[in-house]
C-alpha positions as semicolon CSV with decimal commas, in nm:
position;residue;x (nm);y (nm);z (nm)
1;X;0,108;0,131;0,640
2;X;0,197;0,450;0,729
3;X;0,021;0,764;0,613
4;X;0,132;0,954;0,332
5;X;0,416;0,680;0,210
6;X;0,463;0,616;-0,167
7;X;0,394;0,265;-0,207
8;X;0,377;-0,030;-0,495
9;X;0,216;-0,363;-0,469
10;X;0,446;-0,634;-0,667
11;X;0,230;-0,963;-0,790
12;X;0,407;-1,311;-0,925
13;X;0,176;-1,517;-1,137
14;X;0,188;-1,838;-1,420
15;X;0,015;-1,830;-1,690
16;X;-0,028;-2,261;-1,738
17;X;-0,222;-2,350;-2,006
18;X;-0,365;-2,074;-2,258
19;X;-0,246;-1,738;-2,398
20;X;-0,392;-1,483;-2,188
21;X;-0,478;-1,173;-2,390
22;X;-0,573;-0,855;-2,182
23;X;-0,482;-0,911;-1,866
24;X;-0,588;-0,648;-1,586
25;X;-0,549;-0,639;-1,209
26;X;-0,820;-0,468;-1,075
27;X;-0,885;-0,391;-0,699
28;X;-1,137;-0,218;-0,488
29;X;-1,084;-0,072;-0,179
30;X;-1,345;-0,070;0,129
31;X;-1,388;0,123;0,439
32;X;-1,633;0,054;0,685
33;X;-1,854;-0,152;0,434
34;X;-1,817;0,155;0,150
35;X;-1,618;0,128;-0,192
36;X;-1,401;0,408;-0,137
37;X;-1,126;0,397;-0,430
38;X;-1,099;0,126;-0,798
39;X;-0,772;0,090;-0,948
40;X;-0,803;-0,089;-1,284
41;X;-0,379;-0,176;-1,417
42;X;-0,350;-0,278;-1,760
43;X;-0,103;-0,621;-1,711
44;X;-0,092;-0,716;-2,069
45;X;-0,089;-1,024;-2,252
46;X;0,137;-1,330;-2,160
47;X;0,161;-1,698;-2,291
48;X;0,187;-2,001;-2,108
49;X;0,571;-2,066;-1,942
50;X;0,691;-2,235;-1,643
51;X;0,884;-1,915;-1,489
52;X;0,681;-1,683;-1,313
53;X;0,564;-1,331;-1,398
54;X;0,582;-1,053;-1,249
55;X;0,399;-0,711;-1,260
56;X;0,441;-0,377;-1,032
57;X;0,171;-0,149;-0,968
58;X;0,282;0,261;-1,033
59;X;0,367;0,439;-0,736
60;X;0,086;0,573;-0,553
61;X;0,087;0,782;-0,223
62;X;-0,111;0,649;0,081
63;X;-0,370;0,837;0,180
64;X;-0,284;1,142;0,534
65;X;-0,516;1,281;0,754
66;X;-0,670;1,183;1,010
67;X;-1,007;1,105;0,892
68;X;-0,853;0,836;0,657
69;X;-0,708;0,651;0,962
70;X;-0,790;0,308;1,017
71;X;-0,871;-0,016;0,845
72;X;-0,966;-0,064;0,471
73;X;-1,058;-0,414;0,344
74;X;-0,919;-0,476;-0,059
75;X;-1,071;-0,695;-0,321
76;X;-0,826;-0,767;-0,575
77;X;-0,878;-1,012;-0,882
78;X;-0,708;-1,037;-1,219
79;X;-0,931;-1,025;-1,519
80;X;-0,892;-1,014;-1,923
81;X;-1,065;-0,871;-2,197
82;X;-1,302;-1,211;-2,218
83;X;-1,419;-1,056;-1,838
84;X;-1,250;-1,426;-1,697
85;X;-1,199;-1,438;-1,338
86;X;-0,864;-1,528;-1,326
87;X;-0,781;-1,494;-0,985
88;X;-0,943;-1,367;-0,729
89;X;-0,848;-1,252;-0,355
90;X;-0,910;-1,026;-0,056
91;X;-0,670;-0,845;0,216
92;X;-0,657;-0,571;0,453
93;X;-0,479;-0,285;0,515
94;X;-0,442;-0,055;0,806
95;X;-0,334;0,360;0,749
96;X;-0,182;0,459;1,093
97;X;0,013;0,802;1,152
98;X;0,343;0,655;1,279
99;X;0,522;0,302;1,212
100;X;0,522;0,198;1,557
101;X;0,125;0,251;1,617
């Protein structure tokens, strides 16, 4: 990703069997073994259907500079107000100063 972009992450889900009441997406964001940033989204509450969901972060700007170069490893899991584990899974992400980098 390129420095300094605004940026949204878009997530399709099911809900299958049970109402889910509360839903959050939470994720935590890692740089060289730290927790550097947690972003807690309020999803809401959704009943089971067969379509898919779908829920879009706000816009947020990517972090510029050059100390914030590099890779970040994310945790990201989907939680309600019962704290259930819904979902849970990890990606990186690397901040570079140009696209072509």
């Amino acid at each position: 990703m390129k420095e300094g972009v605004d940026y949204r992450v878009k997530i399709h889900f099911k809900v299958n069997r049970e109402i889910v009441s509360g839903l959050k997406y939470v994720h935590l964001t890692y740089r060289k073994g730290l927790r550097v940033d947690k972003a807690v989204y309020m999803v809401g509450s959704y009943g089971p259907r067969a379509e898919e969901h779908e829920f879009l972060t706000p816009v947020e700007e990517a972090p510029k500079g050059m100390l914030v170069r590099g890779g970040y490893h994310i945790k990201s899991h989907f939680t309600d107000d019962d704290k259930t584990d819904h979902l849970s899974w990890e990606w990186n992400l690397q901040i570079k100063k140009d696209w072509d980098n």
